[in-house]
C-alpha positions as CSV (number, residue, x, y, z in Angstrom):
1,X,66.2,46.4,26.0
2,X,65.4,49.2,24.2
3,X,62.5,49.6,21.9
4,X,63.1,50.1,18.0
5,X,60.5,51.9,15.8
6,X,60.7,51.6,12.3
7,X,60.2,55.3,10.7
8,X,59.1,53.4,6.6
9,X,56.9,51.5,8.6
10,X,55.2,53.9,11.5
11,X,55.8,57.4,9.4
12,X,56.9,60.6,10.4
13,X,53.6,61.6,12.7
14,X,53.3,58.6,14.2
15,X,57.5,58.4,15.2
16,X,57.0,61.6,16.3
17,X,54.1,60.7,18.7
18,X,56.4,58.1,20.1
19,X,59.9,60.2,20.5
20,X,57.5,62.5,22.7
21,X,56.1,60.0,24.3
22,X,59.6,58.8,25.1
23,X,61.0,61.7,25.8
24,X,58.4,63.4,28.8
25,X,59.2,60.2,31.3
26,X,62.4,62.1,33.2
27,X,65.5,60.9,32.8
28,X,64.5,60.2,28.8
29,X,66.9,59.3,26.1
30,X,66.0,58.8,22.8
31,X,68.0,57.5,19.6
32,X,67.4,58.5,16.2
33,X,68.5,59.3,12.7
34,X,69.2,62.9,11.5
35,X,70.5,64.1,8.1
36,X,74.2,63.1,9.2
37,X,74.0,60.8,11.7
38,X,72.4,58.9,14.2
39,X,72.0,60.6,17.4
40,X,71.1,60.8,20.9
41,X,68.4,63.2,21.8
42,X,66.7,64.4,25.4
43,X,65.2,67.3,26.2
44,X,67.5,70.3,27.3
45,X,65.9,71.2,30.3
46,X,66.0,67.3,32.0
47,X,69.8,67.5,33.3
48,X,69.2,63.5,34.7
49,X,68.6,63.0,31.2
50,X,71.9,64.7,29.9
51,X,73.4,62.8,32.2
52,X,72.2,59.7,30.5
53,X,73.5,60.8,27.3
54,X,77.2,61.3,28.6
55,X,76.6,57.4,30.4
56,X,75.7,56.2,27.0
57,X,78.7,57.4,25.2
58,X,81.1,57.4,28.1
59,X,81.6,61.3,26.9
60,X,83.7,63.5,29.0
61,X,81.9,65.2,31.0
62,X,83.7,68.4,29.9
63,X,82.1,68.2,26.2
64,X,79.0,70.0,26.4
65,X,76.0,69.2,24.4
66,X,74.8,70.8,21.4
67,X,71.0,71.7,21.2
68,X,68.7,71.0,18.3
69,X,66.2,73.4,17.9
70,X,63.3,74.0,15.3
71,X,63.8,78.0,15.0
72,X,67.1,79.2,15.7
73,X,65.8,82.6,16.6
74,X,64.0,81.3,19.5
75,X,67.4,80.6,21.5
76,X,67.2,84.3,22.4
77,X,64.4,83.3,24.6
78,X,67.8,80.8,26.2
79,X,70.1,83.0,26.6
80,X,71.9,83.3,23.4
81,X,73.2,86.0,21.8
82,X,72.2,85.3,18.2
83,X,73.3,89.4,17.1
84,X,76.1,89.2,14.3
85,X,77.9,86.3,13.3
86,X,75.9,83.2,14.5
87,X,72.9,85.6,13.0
88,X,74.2,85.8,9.6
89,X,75.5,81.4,9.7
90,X,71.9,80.7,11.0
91,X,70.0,82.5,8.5
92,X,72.3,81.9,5.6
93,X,72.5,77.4,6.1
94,X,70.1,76.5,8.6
95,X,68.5,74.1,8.5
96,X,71.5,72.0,7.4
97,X,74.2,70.5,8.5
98,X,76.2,73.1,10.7
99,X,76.4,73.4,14.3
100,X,77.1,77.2,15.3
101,X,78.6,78.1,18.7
102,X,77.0,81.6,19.8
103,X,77.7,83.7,23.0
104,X,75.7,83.1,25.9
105,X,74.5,86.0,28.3
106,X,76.1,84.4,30.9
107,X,79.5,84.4,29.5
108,X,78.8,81.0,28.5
109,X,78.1,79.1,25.2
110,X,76.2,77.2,23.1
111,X,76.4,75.2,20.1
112,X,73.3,74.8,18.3
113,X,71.6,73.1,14.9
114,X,68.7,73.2,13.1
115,X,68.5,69.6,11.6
116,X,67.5,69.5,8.1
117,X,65.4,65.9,9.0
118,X,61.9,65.6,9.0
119,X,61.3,63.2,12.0
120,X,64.0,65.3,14.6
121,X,62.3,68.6,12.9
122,X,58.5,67.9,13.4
123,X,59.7,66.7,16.8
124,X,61.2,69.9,17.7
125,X,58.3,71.9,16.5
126,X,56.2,69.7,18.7
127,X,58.1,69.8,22.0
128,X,58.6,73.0,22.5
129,X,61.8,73.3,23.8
130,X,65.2,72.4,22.5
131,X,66.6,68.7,22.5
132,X,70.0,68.8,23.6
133,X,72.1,66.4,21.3
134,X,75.2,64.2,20.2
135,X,76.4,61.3,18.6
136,X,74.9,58.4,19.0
137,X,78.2,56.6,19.2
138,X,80.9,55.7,21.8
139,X,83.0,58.6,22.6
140,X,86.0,58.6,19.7
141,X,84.5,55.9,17.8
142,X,83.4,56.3,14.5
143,X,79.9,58.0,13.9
144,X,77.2,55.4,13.6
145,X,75.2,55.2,10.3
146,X,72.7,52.5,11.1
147,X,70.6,51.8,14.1
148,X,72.0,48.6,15.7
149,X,75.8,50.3,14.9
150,X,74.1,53.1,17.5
151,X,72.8,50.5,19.4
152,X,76.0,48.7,19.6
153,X,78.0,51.4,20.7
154,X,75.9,52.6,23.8
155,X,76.7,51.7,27.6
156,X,73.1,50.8,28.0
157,X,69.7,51.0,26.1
158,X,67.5,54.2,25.2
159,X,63.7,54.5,26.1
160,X,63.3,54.7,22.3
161,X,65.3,54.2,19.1
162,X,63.9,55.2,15.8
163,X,65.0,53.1,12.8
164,X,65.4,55.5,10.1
165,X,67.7,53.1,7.5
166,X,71.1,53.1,7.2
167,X,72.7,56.7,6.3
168,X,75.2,56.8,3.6
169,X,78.8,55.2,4.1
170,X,80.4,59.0,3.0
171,X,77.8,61.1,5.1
172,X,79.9,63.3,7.6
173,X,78.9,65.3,11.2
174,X,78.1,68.5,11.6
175,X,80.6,71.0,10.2
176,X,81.2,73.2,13.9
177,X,81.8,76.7,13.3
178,X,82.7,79.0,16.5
179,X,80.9,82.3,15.9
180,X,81.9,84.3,18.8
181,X,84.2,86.2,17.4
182,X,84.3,88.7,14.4
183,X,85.2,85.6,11.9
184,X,84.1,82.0,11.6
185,X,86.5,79.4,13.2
186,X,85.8,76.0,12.1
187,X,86.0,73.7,14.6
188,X,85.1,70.2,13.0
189,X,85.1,70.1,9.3
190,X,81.9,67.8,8.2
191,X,79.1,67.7,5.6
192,X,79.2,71.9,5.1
193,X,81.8,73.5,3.4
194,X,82.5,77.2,5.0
């Protein structure tokens, strides 16, 4: 069963403490609410824990997972090739509610997001590395506003889930934006208008 922490009762610092906590056993999954949605967290390096994310959503293994990081400019330290386009989206709307898909060096890429949430941000700043992320809903089911919707919807329990209230009825996703080419392409249209 998994745990739930209340963020109006524990606080920010305090849910924070425990989402790391959570988070260094490998393997680690952790629910919680963001500005848009709730979502399913685990740190990016810890592939037995990205495997437990696509478990818990029953996601296609083809879908790769977004990261959440606190400073987009340290994804150059990753890999990503932040020059340009996902330069100029990054410094003009994050933090917010965009997810921006930038070249990798590989050939590769990645979409990323800067959450504009104070529990998943002093998390990030905290951990040191970036969470990789998605939904926390069934895969094609709606998103999940409330913790026991998330709860609901998963194919097995979290080592944490962080209560954060219920999100508004109208809030949308991530508006996901393709930035490896000379224009924007929007991918998903959510809670940013571009």
């Amino acid at each position: 069963m998994t745990r739930v922490l209340k963020l109006a009762e524990s606080g920010v610092d305090v849910a924070a403490d425990a989402v790391l906590e959570a988070l260094a056993g490998p393997g680690a999954v952790v629910l919680l609410p963001t500005e848009t949605v709730y979502g399913l967290v685990c740190r990016a390096d810890d592939a037995a824990a990205r495997q437990r994310i696509y478990d818990l959503k029953d996601r296609d293994a083809s879908k790769p997972l977004g990261w959440f990081v606190a400073d987009w400019r340290m994804l150059a330290g990753y890999g990503v090739r932040l020059e340009g386009l996902p330069e100029q989206l990054a410094a003009r709307h994050c933090p917010g509610p965009i997810t921006i898909i930038a070249p990798r060096q590989d050939g590769g890429t990645t979409g990323f997001r800067v959450p504009d949430h104070p529990l998943v941000l002093a998390v990030l700043r905290r951990i040191g590395c970036p969470l990789a992320q998605t939904s926390a809903n069934h895969s094609g089911h709606p998103n999940a506003l409330t913790v026991q919707a998330a709860l609901a919807e998963l194919s097995g329990d979290a080592a944490l889930a962080v209560d954060g209230g219920p999100i508004a009825p109208d809030a949308l996703a991530s508006t996901v934006v393709d930035a490896t080419g000379k224009e924007p392409r929007v991918l998903r249209r959510g809670a940013l208008r571009i």
